[in-house]
C-alpha positions in Angstrom: -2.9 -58.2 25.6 0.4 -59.7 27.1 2.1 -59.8 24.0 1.0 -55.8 23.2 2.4 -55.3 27.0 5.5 -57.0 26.2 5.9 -55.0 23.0 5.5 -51.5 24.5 8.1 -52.6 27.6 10.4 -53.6 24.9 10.1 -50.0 22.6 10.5 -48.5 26.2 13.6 -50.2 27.0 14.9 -49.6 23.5 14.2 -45.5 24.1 11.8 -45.2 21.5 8.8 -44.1 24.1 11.2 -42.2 26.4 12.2 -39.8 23.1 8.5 -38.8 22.1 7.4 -35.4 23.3 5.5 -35.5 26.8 2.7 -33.2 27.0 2.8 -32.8 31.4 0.1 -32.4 33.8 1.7 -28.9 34.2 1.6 -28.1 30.2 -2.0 -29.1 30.5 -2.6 -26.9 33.6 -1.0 -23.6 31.9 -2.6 -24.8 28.4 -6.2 -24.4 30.4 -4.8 -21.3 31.9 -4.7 -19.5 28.9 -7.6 -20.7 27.3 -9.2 -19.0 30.5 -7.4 -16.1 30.2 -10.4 -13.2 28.9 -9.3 -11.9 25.8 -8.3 -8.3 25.8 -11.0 -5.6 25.2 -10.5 -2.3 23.9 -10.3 0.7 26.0 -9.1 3.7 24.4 -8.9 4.3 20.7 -6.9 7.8 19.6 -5.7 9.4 16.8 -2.1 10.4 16.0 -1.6 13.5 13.3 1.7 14.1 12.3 3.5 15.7 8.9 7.3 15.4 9.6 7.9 14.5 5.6 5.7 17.2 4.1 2.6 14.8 4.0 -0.2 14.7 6.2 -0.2 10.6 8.2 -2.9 9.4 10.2 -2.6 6.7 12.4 -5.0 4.8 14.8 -3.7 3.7 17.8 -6.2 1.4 20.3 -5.2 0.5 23.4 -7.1 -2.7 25.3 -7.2 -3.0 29.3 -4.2 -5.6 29.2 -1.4 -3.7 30.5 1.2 -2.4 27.9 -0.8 -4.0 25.1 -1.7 -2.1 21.9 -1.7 -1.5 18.4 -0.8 0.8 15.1 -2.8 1.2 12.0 -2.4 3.2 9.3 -5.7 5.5 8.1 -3.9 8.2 5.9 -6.0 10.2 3.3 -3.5 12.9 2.6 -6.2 15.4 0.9 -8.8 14.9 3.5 -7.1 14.4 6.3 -8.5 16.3 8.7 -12.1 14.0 8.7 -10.7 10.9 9.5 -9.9 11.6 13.2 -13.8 12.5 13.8 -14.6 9.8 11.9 -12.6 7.1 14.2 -13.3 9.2 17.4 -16.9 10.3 17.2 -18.2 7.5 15.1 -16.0 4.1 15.6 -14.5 4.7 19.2 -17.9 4.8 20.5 -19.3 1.7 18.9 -15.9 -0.2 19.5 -15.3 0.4 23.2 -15.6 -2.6 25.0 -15.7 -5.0 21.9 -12.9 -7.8 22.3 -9.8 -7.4 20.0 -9.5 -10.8 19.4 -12.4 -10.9 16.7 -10.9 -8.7 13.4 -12.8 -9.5 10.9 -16.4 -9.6 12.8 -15.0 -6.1 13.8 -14.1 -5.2 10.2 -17.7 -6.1 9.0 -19.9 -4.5 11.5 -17.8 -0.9 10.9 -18.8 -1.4 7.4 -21.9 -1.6 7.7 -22.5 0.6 10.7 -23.1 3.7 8.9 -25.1 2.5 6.4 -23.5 4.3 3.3 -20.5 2.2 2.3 -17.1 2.7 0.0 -15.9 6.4 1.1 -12.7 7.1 1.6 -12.6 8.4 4.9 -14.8 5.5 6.3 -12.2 3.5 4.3 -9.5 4.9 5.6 -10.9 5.1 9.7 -11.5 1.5 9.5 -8.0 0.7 8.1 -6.4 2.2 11.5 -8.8 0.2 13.1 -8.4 -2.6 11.1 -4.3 -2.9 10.9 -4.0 -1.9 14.9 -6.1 -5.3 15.9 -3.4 -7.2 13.5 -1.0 -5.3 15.3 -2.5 -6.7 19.0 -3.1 -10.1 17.8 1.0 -10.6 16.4 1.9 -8.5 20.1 0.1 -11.1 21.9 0.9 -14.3 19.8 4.8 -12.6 20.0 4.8 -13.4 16.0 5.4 -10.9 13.1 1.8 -10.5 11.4 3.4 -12.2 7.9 3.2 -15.3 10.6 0.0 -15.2 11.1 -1.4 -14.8 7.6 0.7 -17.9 6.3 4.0 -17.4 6.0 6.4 -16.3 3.8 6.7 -16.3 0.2 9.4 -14.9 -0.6 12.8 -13.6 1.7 12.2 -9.7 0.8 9.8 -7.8 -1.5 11.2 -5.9 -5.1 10.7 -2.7 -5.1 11.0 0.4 -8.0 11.3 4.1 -6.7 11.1 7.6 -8.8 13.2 8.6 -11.8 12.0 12.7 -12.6 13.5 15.7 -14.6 12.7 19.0 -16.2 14.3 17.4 -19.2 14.9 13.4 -20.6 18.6 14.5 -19.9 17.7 14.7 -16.2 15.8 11.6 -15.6 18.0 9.7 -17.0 20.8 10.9 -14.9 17.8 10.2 -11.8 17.5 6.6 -12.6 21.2 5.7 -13.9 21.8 7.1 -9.5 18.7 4.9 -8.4 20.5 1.5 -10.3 23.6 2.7 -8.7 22.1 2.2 -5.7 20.7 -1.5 -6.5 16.9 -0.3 -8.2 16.4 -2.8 -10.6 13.2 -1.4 -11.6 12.8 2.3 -12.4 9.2 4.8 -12.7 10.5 7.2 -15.3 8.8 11.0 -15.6 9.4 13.9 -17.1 8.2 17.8 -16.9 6.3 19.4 -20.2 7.6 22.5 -21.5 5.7 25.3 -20.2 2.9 23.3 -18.3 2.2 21.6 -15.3 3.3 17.4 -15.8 3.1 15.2 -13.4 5.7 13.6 -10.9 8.6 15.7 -12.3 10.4 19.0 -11.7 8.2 22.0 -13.7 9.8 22.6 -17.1 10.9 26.1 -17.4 10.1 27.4 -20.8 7.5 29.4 -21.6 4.0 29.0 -21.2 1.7 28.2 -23.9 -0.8 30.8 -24.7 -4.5 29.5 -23.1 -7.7 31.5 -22.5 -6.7 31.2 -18.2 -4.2 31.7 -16.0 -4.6 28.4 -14.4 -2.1 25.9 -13.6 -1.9 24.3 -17.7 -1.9 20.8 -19.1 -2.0 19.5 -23.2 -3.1 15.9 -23.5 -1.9 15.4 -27.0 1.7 17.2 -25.7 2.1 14.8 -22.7 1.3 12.1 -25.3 4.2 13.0 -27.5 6.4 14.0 -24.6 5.7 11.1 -22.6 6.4 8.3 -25.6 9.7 10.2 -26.2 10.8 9.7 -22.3 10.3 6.2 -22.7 12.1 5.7 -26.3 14.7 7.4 -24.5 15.0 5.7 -21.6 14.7 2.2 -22.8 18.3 3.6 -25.3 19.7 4.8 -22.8 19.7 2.7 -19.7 19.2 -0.8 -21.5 17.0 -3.6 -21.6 17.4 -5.2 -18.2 16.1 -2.1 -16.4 12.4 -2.8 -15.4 11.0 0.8 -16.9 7.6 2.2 -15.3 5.6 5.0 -15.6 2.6 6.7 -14.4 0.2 7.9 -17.1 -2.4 9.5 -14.1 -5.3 9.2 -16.0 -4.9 12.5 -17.8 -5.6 11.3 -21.5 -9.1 10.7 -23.2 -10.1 6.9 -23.2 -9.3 6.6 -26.7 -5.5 8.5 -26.6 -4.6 6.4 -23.3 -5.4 3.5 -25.5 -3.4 4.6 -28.3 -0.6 5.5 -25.9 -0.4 2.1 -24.0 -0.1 0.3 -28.0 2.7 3.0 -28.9 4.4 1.9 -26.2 5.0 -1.9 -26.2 8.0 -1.5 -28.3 9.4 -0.2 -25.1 9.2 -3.7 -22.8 7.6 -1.8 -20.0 7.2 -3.4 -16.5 3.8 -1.9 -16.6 2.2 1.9 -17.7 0.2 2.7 -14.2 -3.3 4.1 -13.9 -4.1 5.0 -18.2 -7.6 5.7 -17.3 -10.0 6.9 -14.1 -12.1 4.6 -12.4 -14.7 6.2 -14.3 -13.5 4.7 -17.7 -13.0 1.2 -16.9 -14.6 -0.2 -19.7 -12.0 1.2 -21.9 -9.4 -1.8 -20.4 -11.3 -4.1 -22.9 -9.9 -2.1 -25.5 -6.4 -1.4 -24.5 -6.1 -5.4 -23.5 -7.5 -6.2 -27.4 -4.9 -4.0 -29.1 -1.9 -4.6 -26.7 0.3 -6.5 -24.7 2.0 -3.5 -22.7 1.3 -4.6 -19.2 -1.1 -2.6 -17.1 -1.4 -1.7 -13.4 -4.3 0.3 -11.9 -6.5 0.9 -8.5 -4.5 3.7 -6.8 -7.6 5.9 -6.8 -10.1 2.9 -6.2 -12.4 2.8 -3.0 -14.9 0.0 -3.5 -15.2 -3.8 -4.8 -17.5 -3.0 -7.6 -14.6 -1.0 -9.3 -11.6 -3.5 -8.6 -13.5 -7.2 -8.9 -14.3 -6.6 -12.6 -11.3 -5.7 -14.2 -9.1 -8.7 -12.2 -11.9 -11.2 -12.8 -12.0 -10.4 -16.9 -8.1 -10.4 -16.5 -8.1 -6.0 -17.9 -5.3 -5.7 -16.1 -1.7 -7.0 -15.3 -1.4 -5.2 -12.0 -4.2 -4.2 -8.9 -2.4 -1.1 -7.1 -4.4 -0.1 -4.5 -3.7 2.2 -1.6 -4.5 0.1 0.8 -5.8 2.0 3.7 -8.4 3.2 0.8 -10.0 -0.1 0.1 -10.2 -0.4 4.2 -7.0 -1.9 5.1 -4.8 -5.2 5.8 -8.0 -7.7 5.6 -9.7 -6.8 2.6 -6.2 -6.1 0.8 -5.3 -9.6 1.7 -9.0 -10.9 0.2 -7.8 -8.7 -3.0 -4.8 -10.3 -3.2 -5.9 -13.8 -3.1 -8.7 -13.0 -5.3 -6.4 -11.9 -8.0 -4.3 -14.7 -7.6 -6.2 -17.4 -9.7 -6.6 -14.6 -12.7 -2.9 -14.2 -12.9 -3.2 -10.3 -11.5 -0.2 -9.6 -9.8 0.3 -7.0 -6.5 1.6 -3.3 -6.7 0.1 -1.9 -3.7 0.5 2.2 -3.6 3.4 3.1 -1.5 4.0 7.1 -1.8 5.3 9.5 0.8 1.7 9.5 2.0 1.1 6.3 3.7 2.6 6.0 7.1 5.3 3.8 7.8 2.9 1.4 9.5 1.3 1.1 6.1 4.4 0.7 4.7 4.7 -2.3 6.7 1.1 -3.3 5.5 2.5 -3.3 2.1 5.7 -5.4 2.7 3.6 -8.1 5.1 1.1 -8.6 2.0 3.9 -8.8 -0.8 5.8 -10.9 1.5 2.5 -13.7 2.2 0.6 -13.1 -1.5 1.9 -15.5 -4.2 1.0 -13.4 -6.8 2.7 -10.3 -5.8 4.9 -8.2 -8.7 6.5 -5.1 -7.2 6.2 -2.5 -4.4 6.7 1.0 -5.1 9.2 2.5 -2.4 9.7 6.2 -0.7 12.8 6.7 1.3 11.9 7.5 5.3 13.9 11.0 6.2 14.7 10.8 9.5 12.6 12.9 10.9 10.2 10.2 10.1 12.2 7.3 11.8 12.7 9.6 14.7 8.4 9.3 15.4 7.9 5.9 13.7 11.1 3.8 15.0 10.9 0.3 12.8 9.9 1.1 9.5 10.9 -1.8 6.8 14.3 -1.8 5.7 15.1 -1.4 1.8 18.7 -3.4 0.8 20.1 -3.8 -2.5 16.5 -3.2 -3.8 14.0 -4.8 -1.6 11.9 -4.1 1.2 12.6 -6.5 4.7 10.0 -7.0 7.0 10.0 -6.6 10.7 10.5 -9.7 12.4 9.1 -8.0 15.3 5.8 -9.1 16.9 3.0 -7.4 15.0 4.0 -4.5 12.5 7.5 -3.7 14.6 6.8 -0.8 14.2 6.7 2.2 17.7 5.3 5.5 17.9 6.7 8.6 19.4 3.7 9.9 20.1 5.8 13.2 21.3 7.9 13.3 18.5 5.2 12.8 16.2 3.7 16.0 18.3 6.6 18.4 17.2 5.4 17.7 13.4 1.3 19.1 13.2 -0.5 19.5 10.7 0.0 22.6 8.6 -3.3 24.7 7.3 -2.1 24.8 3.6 -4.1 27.3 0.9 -5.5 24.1 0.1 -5.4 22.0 3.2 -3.7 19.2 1.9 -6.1 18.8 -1.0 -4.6 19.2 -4.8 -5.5 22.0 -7.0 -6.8 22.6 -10.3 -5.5 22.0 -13.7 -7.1 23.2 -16.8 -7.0 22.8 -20.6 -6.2 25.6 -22.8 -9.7 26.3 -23.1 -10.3 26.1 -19.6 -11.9 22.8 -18.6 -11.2 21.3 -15.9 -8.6 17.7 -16.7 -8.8 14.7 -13.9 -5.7 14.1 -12.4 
């Protein structure tokens, strides 16, 4: 024992005691403190509407007791927008009130299970706002970004792809020779169909195909054509180091999508998006057997029984989810790291109808998944910055994260009050699109 006291008073003397970290009687004290400290409960929970880019948002905002402390989630459903705010405030405010923030994914759980029927949408969509506004309270409290809390960072900034879209090839060309201009490395490239109704491109202006309706119009086996000649095009004209995309919107028959997606692996694509409904799924096996043109799907998916079988038998290159659909930021992460071991890679849905907050959903989850591929990117006008002041930052290509506490992200709820909703003929819903004959396509 001498000795061993000799031995300490000697690493004393020498400094090596004096320079380790001392934990104080008054570290102790404040550590106690806040382990006493109740954690906050939540008191109000409302629901902000606002359409300042032409596209209906929804977000959740809950506010605990804790002075000053709250949270923003994202819960948008575009077409059926107007039945998520009932469904947060007449069904989830009531059985959350009071409940403790600090427990997310007990929260998440009981939601899901509270009204019995399970996998909707609009549940979906509610319990996203309530889901991604407790991850914005827990990072305000802990004073971290959220990316902190789920791990860390991956990588500095996220890759990104935006739209490329034209009457004619001649115009989206020109459309994604500006976006590399502007530092796209990766391009979606779409084009209109003569005399019909296409998808994610200016209408065509020649004439209009005769057809027993007057209907908006759509030809599978033209848009089959049409689109393989887009990306011959493209991949001549704008070279080989471009990253070409393009969304198919499930609007072929099984057995033409899988005919398309082996027509166009001569093209290199970075991936041909949704080539079949969610009702067609076993048609992957098929387009995975006869190809290797990468495939990303799950923008129109809802539930696990849809997702967990085409990532497990490795159908698809790419899960795309919109993830206030599949209930927000927890089970997106769970996705995420469930696809990781199968080698499926992220693409999370990112139109002009998610809210900036789930914008910065999508960024914080590319930025903390390993596996993550790409994020598709809409510019913010500033009408929308003006309401949401913090969305993520796009440079040279990528998306930046807040390194704000939480999402970074404030709402002007005021602001946001200047853009309402607008009663549309169809409410925010989409409209039909028919055949020649008539019958009604899935789009």
């Amino acid at each position: 024992m001498i000795q061993r006291r000799n031995l300490l008073k000697s690493l004393a003397g020498a400094g090596a005691l004096a320079a380790a970290p001392r934990f104080s009687a008054a570290d102790a004290q404040a550590a106690r403190a806040t382990r006493a400290l109740p954690a906050p409960k939540i008191k109000d929970i409302s629901v902000i509407e606002t359409q300042p880019q032409g596209v209906r948002l929804t977000v959740v905002k809950i506010t605990t007791d804790q002075d000053g402390l709250y949270g923003y989630g994202c819960a948008t459903f575009t077409q059926r927008a107007d039945l998520v705010k009932p469904a947060v405030e007449r069904y989830l405010k009531p059985f959350l009130l009071g409940k403790t923030t600090d427990r997310i994914e007990d929260i998440w759980q009981s939601c899901y299970s509270s009204s019995y029927w399970k996998n909707g949408p609009v549940l979906n969509n509610a319990i996203s706002g309530i889901d991604q506004a407790l991850w914005d309270i827990k990072g305000r409290q802990a004073g971290l970004p959220v990316y902190q809390l789920a791990g860390g960072k991956c990588r500095e900034a996220a890759d990104s792809y935006s739209h490329a879209s034209g009457a004619e090839f001649a115009e989206t060309i020109d459309s994604a020779r500006k976006l590399m201009a502007q530092g796209f490395r990766n391009v979606r490239v779409q084009v209109g169909l003569p005399g019909m109704e296409g998808y994610g491109s200016a209408r065509n202006g020649a004439p209009r195909p005769q057809s027993l309706h007057d209907k908006p119009l759509f030809d599978r086996e033209a848009q089959f054509r049409r689109a393989l000649k887009l990306l011959e095009i493209s991949r001549r004209e704008l070279g080989e180091q471009v990253g070409l995309l393009h969304d198919m919107h499930e609007r072929l028959t099984p057995n033409l999508a899988v005919e398309f997606c082996k027509q166009a692996e001569p093209f290199h694509m970075f991936f041909l998006e949704d080539p079949l409904s969610p009702e067609d799924s076993g048609y992957f096996r098929q387009i995975r057997q006869n190809c290797a043109t990468p495939i990303a799907m799950g923008e129109l998916f809802n539930s696990p029984h849809e997702w967990m079988p085409l990532i497990t038998g490795q159908l698809i290159d790419f899960i795309r989810v919109h993830v206030s659909q599949v209930g927000g930021f927890s089970p997106a992460r769970k996705i995420a790291i469930l696809a990781e071991p199968f080698g499926v890679r992220t693409a999370w849905h990112g139109p002009g109808d998610v809210s900036p907050v789930g914008h910065m959903a999508n960024v914080t989850l590319d930025l903390v998944s390993y596996n993550f591929g790409i994020q598709e990117y809409t510019p913010f006008n500033n009408q929308t910055k003006t309401i949401f002041q913090g969305c993520p930052e796009w440079r040279d290509g990528y998306l930046w994260v807040s390194e704000k506490p939480g999402w970074g992200i404030e709402v002007d709820e005021k602001e946001a009050a200047k853009f309402p909703f607008t009663q549309g003929g169809l409410n925010g819903g989409w409209g039909e699109l028919r055949l020649p004959d008539g019958t009604v396509i899935k789009q």
